[in-house]
Each structure stands twice: as structure tokens, then as C-alpha cells.
DSSP file (Angstrom, degrees, kcal/mol; ACC not computed):
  #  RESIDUE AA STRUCTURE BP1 BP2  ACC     N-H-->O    O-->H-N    N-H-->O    O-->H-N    TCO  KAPPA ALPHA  PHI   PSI    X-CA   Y-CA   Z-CA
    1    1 A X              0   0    0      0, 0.0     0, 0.0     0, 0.0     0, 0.0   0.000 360.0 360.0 360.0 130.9 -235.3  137.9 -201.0
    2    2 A X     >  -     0   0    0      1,-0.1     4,-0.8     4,-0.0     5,-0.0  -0.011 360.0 -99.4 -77.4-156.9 -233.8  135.3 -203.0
    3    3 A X  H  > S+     0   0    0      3,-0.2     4,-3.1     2,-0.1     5,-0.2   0.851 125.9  43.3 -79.0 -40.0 -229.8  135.1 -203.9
    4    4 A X  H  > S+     0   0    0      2,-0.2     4,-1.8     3,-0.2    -1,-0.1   0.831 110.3  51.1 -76.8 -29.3 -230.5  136.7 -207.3
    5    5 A X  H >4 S+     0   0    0      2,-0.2     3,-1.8     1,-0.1    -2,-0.1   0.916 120.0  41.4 -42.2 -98.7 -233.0  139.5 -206.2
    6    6 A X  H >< S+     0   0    0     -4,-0.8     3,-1.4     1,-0.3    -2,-0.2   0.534 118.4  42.5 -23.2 -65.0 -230.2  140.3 -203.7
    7    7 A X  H 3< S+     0   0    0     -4,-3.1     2,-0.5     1,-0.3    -1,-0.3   0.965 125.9  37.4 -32.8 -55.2 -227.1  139.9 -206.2
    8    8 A X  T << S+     0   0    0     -3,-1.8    -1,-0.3    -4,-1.8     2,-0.3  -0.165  98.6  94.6 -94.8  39.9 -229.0  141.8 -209.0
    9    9 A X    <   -     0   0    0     -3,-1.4    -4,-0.0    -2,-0.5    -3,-0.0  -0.783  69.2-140.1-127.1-179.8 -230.7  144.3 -206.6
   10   10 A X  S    S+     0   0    0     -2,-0.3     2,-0.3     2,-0.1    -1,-0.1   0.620  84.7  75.1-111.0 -19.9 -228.8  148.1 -206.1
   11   11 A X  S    S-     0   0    0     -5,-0.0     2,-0.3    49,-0.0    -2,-0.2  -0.681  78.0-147.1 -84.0 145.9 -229.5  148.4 -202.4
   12   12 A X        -     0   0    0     -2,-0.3     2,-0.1     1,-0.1     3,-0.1  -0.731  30.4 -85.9 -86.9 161.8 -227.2  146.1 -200.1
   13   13 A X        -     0   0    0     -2,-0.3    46,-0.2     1,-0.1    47,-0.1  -0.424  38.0-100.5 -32.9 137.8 -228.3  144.5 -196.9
   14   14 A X  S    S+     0   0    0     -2,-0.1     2,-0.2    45,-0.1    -1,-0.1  -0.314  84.0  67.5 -53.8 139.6 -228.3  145.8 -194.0
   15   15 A X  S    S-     0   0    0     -3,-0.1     2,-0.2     2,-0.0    44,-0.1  -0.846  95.6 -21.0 144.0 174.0 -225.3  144.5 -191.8
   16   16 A X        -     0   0    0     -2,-0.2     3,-0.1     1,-0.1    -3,-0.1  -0.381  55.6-172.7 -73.6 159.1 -221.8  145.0 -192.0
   17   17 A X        +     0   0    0     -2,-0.2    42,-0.1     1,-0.2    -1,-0.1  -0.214  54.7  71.4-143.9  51.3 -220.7  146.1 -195.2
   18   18 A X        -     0   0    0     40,-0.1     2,-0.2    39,-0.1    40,-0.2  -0.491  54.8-172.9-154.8  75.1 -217.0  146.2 -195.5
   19   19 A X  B     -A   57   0A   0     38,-1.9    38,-4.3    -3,-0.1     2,-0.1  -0.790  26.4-133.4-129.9 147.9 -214.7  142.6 -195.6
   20   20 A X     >  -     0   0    0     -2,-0.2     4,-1.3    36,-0.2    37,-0.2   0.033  36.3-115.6 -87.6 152.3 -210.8  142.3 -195.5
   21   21 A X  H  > S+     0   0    0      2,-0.2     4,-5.1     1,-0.1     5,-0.4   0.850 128.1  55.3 -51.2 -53.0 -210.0  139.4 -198.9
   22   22 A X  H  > S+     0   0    0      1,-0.3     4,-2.1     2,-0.2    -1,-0.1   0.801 105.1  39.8 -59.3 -30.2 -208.9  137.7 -195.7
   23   23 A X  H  > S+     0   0    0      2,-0.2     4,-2.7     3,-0.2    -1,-0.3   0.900 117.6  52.7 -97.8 -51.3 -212.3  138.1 -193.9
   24   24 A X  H  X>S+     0   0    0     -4,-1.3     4,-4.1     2,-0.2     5,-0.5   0.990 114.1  47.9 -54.3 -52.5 -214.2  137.2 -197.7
   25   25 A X  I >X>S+     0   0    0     -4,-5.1     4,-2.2     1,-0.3     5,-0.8   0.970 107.2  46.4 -61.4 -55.2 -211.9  134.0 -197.7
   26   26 A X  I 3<5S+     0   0    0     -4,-2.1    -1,-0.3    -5,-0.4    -2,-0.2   0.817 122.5  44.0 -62.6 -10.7 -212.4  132.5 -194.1
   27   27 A X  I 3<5S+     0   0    0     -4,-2.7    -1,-0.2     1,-0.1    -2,-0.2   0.833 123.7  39.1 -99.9  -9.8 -216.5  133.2 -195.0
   28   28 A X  I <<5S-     0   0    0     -4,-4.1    -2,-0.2    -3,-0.7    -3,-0.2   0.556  87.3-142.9 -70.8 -30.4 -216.1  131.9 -198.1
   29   29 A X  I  <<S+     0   0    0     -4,-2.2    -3,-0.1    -5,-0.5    -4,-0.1   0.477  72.5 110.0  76.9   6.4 -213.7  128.8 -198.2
   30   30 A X  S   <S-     0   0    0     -5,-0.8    -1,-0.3    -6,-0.5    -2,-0.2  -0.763  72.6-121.2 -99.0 161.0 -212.4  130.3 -201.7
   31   31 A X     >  -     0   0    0      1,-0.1     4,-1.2    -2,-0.1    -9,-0.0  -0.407  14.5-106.1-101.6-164.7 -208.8  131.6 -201.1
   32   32 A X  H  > S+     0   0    0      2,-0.2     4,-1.4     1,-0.2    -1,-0.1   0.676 120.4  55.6 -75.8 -25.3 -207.3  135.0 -201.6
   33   33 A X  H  > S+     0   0    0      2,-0.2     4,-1.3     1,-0.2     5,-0.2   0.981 110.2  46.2-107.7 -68.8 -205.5  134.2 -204.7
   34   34 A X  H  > S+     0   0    0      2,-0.2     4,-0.9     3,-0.2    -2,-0.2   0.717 107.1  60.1 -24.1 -36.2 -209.1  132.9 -206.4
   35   35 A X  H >X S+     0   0    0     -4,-1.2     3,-2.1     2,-0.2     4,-1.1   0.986 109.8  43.7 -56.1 -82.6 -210.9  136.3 -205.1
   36   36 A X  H 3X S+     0   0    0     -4,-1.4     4,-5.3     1,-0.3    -2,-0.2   0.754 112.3  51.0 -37.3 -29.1 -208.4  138.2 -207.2
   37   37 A X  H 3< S+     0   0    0     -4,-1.3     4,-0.4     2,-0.2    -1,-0.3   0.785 109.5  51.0 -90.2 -18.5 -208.7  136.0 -210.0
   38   38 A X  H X<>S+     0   0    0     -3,-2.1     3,-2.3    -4,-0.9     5,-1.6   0.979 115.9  39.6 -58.3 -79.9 -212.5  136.2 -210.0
   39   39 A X  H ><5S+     0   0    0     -4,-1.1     3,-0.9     1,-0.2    -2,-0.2   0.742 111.6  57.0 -80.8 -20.9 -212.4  139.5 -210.0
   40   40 A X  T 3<5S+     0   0    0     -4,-5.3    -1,-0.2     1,-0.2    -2,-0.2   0.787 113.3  46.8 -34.5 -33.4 -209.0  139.9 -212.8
   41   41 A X  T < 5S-     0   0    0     -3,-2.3    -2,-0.2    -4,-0.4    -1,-0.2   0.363 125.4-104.5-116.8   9.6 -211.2  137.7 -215.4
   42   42 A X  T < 5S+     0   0    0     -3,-0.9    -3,-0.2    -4,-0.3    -4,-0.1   0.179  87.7 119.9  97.7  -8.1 -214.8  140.0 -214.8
   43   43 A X      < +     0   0    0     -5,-1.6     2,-0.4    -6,-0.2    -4,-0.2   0.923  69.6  60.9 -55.8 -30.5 -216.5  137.2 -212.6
   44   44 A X  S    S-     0   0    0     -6,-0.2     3,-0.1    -9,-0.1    17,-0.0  -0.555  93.9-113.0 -85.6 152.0 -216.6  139.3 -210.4
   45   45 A X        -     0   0    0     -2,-0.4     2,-0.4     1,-0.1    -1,-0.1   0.819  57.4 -77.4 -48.0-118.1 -218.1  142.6 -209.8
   46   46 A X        -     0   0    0      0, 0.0     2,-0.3     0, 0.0    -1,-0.1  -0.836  53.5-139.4-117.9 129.8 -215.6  146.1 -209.5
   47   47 A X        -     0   0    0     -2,-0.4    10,-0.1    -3,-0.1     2,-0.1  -0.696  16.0-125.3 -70.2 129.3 -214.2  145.7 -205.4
   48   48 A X  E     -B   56   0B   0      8,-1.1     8,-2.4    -2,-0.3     2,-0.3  -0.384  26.1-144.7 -72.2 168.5 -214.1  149.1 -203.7
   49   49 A X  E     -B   55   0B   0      6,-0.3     6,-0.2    -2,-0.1     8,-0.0  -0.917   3.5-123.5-152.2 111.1 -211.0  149.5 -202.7
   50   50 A X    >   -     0   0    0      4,-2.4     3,-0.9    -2,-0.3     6,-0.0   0.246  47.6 -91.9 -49.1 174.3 -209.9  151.5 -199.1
   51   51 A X  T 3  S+     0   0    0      1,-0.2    -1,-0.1     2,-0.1    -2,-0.0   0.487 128.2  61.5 -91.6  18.6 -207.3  154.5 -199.6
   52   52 A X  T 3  S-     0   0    0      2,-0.1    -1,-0.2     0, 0.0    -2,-0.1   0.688 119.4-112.5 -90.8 -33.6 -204.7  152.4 -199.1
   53   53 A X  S <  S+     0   0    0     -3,-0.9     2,-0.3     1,-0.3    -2,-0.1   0.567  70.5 133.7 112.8  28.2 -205.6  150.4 -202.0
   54   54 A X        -     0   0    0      1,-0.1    -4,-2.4   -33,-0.0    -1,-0.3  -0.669  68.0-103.2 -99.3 144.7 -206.8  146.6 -200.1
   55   55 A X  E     -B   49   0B   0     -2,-0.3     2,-0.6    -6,-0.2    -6,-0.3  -0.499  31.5-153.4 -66.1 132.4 -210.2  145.5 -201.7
   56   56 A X  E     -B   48   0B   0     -8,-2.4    -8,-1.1    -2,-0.1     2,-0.3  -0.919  15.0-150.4-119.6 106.2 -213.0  146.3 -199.4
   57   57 A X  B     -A   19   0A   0    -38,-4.3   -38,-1.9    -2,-0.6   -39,-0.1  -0.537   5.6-155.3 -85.9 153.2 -216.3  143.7 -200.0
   58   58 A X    >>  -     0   0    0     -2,-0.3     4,-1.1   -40,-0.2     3,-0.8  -0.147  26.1-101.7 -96.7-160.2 -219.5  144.4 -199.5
   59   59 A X  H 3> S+     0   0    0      1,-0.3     4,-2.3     2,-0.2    -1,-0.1   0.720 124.2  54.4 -78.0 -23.4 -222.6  142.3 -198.8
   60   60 A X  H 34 S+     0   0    0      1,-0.2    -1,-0.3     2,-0.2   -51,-0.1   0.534 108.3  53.1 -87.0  21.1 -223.8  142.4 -201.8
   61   61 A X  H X> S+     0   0    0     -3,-0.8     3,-0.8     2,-0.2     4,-0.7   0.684 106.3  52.2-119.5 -49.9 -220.3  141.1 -202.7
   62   62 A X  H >X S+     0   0    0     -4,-1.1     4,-1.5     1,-0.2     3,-0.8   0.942 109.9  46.8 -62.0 -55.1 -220.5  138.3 -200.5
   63   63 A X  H 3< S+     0   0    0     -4,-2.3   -56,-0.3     1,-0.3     4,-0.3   0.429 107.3  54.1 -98.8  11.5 -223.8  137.1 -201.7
   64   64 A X  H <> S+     0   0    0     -3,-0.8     4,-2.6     2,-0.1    -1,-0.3   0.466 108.0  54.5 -92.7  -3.2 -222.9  137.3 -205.4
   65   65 A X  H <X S+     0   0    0     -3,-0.8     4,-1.7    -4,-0.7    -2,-0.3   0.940 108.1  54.1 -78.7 -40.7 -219.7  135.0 -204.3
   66   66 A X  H  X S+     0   0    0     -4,-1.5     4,-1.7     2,-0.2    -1,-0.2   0.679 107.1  43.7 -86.8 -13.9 -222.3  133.0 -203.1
   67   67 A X  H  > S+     0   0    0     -4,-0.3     4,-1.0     2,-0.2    -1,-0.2   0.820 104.0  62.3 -38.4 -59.6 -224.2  132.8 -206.2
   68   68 A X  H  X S+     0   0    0     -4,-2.6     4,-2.2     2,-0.2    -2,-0.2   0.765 102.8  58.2 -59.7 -46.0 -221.2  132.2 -208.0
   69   69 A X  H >X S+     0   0    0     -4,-1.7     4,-1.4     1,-0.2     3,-0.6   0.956 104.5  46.4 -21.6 -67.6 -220.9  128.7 -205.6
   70   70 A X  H 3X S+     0   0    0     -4,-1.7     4,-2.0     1,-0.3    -2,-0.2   0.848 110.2  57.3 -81.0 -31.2 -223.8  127.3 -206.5
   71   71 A X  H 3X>S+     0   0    0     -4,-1.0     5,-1.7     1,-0.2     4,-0.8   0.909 104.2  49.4 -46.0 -45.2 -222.8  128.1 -210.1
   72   72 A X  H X<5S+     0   0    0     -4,-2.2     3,-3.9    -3,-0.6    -2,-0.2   0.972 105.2  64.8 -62.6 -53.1 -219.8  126.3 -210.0
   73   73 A X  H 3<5S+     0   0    0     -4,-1.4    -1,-0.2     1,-0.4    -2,-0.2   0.890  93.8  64.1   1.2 -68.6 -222.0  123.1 -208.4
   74   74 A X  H 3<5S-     0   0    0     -4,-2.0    -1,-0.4     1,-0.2    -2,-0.2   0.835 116.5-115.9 -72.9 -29.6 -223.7  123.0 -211.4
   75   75 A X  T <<5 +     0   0    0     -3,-3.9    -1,-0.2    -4,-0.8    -2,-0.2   0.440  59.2 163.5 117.5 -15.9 -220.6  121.9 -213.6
   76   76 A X      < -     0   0    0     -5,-1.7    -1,-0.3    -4,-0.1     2,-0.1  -0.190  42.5-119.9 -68.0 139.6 -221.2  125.6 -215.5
   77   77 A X    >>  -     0   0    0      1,-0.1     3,-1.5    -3,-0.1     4,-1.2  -0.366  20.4-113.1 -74.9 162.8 -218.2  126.3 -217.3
   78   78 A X  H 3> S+     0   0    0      1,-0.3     4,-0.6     2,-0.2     5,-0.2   0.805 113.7  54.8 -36.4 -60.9 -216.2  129.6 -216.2
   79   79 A X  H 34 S+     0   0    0      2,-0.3    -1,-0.3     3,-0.2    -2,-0.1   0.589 110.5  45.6 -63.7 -28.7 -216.5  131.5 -219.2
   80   80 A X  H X> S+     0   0    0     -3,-1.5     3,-7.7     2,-0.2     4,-2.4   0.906 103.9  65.9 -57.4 -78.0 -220.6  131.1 -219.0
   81   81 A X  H 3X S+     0   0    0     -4,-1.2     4,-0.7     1,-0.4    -2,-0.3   0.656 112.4  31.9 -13.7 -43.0 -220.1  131.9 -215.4
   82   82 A X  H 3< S+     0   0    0     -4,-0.6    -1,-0.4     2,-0.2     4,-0.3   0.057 107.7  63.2-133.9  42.2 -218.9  135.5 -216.8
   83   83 A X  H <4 S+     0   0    0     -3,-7.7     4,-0.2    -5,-0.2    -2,-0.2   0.504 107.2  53.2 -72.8 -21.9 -220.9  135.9 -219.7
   84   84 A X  H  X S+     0   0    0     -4,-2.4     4,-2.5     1,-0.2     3,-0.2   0.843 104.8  47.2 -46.1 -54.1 -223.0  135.8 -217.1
   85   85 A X  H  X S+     0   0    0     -4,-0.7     4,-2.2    -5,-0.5    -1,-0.2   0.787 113.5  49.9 -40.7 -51.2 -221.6  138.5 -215.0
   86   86 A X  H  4 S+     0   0    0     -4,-0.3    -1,-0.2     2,-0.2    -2,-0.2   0.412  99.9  60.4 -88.1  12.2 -221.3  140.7 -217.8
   87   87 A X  H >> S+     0   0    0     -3,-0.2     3,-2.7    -4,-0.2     4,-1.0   0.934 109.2  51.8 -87.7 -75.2 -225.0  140.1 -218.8
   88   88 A X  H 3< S+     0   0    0     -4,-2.5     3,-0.2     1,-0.3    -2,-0.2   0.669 107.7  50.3  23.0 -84.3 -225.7  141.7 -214.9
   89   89 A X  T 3< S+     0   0    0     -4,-2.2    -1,-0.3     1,-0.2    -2,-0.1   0.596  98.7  66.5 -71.2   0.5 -223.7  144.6 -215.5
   90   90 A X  T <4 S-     0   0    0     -3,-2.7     2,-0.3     1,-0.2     3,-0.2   0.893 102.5-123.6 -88.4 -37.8 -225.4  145.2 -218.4
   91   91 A X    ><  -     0   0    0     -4,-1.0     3,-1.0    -3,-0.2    -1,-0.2  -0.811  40.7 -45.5 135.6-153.6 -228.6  146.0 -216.9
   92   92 A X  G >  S+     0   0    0     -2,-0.3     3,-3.4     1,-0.3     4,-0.3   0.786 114.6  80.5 -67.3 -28.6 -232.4  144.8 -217.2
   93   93 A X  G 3  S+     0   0    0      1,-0.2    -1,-0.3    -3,-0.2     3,-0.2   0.841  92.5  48.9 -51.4 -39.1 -232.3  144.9 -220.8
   94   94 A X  G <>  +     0   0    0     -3,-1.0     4,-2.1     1,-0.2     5,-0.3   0.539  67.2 120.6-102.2  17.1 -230.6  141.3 -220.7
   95   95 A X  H <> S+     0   0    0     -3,-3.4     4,-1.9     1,-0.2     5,-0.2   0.934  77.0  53.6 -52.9 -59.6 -232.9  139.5 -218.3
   96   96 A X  H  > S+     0   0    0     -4,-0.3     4,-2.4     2,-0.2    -1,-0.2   0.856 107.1  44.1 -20.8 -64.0 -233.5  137.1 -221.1
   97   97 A X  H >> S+     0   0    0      1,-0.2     4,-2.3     2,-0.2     3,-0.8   0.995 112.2  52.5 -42.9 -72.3 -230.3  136.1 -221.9
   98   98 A X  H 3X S+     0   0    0     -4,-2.1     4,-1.4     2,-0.2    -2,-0.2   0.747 113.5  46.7 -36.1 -35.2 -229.4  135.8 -218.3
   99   99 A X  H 3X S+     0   0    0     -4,-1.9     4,-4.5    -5,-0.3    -1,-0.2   0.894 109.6  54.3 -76.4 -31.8 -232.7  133.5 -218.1
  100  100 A X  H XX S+     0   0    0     -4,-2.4     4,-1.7    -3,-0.8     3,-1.1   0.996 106.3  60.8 -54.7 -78.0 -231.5  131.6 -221.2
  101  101 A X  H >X S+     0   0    0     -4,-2.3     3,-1.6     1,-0.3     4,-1.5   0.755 106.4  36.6  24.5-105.1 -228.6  131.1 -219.4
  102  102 A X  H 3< S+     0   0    0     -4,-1.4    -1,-0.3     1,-0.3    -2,-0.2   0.418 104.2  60.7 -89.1   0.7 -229.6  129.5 -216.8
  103  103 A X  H <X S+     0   0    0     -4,-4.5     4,-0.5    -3,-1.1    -1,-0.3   0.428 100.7  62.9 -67.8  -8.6 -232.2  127.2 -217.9
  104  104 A X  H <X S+     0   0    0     -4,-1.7     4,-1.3    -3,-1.6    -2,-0.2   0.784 107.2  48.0 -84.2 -13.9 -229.5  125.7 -220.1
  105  105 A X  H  X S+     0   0    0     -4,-1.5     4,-1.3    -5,-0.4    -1,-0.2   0.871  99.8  55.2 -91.9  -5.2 -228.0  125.0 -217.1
  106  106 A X  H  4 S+     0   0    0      2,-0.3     4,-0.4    -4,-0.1    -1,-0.2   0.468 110.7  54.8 -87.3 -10.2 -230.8  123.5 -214.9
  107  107 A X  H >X S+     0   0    0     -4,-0.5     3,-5.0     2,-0.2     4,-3.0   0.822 108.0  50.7 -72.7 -80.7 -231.0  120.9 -218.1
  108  108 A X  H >X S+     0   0    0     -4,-1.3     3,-1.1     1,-0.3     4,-1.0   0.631 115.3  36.5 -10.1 -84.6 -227.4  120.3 -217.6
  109  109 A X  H 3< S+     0   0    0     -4,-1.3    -1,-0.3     1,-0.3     4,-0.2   0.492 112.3  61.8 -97.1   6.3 -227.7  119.5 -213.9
  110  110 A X  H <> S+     0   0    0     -3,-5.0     4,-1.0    -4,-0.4    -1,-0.3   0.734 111.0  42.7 -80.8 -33.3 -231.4  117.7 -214.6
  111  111 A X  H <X S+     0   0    0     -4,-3.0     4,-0.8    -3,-1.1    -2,-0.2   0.784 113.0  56.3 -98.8   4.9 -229.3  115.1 -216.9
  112  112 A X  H  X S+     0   0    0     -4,-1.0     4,-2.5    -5,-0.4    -1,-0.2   0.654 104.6  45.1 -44.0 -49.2 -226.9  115.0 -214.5
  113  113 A X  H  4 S+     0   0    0     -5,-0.3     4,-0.3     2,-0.2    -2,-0.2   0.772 114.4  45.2 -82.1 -20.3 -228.8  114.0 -211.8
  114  114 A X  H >X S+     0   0    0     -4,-1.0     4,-4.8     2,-0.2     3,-1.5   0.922 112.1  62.9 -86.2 -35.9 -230.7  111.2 -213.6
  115  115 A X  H 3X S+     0   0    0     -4,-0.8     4,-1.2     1,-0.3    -2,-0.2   0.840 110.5  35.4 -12.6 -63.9 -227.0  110.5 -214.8
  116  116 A X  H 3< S+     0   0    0     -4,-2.5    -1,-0.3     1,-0.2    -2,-0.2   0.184 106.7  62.9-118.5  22.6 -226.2  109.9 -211.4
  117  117 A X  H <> S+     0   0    0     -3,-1.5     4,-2.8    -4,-0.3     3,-0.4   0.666 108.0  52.2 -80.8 -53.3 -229.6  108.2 -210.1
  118  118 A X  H  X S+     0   0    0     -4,-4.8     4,-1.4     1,-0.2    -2,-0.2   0.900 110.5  45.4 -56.5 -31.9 -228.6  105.3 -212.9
  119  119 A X  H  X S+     0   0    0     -4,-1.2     4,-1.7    -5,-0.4    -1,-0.2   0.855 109.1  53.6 -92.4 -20.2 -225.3  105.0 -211.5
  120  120 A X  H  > S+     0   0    0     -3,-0.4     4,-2.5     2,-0.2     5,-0.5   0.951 108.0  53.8 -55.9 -59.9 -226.6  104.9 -207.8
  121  121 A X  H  X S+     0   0    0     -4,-2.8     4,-1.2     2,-0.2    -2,-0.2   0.866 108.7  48.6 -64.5 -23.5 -228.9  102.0 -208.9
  122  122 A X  H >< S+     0   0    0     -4,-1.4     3,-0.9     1,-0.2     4,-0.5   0.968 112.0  47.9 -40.5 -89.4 -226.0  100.2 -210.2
  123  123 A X  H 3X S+     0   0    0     -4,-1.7     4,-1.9     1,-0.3     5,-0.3   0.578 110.5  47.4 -31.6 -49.3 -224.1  100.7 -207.2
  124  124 A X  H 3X S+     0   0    0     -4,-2.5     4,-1.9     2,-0.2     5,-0.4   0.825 109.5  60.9 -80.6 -26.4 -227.0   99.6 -204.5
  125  125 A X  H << S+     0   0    0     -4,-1.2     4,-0.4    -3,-0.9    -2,-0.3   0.939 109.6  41.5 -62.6 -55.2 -227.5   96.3 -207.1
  126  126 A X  H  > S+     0   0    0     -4,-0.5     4,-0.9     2,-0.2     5,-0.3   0.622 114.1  53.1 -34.5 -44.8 -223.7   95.4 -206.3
  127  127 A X  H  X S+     0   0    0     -4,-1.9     4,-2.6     2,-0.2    -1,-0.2   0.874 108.9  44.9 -45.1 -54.0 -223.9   96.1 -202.9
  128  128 A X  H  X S+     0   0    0     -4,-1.9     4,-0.7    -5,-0.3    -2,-0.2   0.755 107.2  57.1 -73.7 -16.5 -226.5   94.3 -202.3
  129  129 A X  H  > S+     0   0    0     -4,-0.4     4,-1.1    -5,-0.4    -2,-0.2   0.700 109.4  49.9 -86.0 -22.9 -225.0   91.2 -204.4
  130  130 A X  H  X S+     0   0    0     -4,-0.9     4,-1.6     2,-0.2     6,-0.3   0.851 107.0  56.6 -64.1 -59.8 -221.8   91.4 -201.9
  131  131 A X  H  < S+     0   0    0     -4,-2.6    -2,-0.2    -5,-0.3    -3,-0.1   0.826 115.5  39.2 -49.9 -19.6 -224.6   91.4 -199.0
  132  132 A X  H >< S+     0   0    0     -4,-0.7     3,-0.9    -5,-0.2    -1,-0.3   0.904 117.5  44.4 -83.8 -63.5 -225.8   88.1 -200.6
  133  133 A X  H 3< S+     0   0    0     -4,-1.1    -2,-0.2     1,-0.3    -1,-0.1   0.352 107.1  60.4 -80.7  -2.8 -222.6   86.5 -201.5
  134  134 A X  T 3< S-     0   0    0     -4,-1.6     2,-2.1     2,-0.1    -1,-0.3  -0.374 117.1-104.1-140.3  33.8 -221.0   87.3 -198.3
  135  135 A X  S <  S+     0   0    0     -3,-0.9    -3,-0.1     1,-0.1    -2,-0.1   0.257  87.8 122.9  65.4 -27.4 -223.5   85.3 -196.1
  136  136 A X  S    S-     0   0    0     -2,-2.1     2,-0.5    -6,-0.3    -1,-0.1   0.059  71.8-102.7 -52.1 157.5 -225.0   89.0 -195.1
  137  137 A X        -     0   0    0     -3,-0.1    -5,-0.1     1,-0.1    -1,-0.1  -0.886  39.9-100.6-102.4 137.9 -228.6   89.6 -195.7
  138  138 A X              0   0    0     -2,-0.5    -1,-0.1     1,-0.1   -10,-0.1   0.235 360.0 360.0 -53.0 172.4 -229.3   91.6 -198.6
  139  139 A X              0   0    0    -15,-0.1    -1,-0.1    -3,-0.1   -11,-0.1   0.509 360.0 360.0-123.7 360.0 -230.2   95.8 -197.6
């Protein structure tokens, strides 16, 4: 199942299915104060919350956080990031949008990446012009 089956799907995984902010942050690297902020601005999903009133995440909580990584990777700005969210929660009805979405961002990180192939060959041409100039053999 991929990360978006899994985000977008109603069933969780099997596994444990209950994490501390503090448990979400050390598997996450993001801190507690980002978790909250996530979930303050709609990126996030609604956190169940124990009867004490500490946020309990689930798996499927975990693996939209991890979704939400790879989003940020890509350079998408926040506010896509939860129009995105709320496209989700809106149900099946907005699988389009949600595809729209995110083919404008796989242009985005395709002219990035050629972006940053031009500037790699630059970079090995100068290197190699050091290796040269510097008595070194070229690599």
C-alpha cells in the first residue's frame, strides 16, 4: 500500500496505534511545538485526544506526517500543503483536485531538478579546472 492509499484509506494499520506528541516527535524529527502547529493551521488531521486531554496519534497519523515530509521536500508551499489536507477531508469527490495538485508539483520538482543538474555540471567543470590548475589530474 502506498503512503497515499494508507493516508487516504479509513482503516489504520495494524500495529500500535496510540503515540505521546513526545513519542510522534522522536519518530518524526519534527518537534512538539510544529505537531501543534500542523494540526492549529488544518495540515493536519483532528488528534484524538486521551481523557486527560494529551493528543493521542495514530498510525494513520504517523504516516500522513510522513506524507506531509516528502511534501515539504518538494518546495510545496504551506498553504497548498493544506488546501491539500482539506481536499482529503472532503472526500472522493475531490480526487481530481487533489491530483491537480500534485502534478503541479512534480513539474515544480522536475524543473528543479534539471535546475540543479545545470548547476552540478557547472560545479564538476570548476572542479575539475582546480584538478588541472593545481598540478592534480583532472576527475
Amino acid at each position: 500500500m502506498s503512503v497515499i492509499e494508507s493516508v487516504e484509506s479509513t482503516t489504520p494499520p495494524a500495529g500500535k496505534d496510540r503515540y505521546t506528541i513526545s513519542e510522534v516527535a522522536a519518530l518524526t524529527g519534527l518537534t512538539a511545538h510544529t505537531l501543534r502547529w500542523y494540526e492549529r493551521i488544518g495540515l493536519m488531521p483532528h488528534v484524538d485526544r486521551s481523557h486527560t486531554g494529551q493528543r493521542r496519534f495514530s498510525e494513520r497519523d504517523l504516516g500522513w506526517l510522513a506524507f506531509v515530509g516528502k511534501l515539504r521536500l518538494t518546495g510545496m508551499p504551506v498553504a497548498d500543503m493544506v488546501r491539500y489536507a482539506e481536499l482529503v477531508r472532503e472526500g472522493d469527490h475531490t480526487r481530481d483536485a487533489r491530483r491537480e495538485l500534485l502534478e503541479a508539483t512534480r513539474r515544480d520538482v522536475l524543473t528543479r531538478i534539471t535546475e540543479l543538474q545545470d548547476t552540478l555540471a557547472v560545479l564538476d567543470i570548476k572542479i575539475s579546472h582546480y584538478g588541472t590548475a593545481c598540478g592534480g589530474t583532472p576527475s
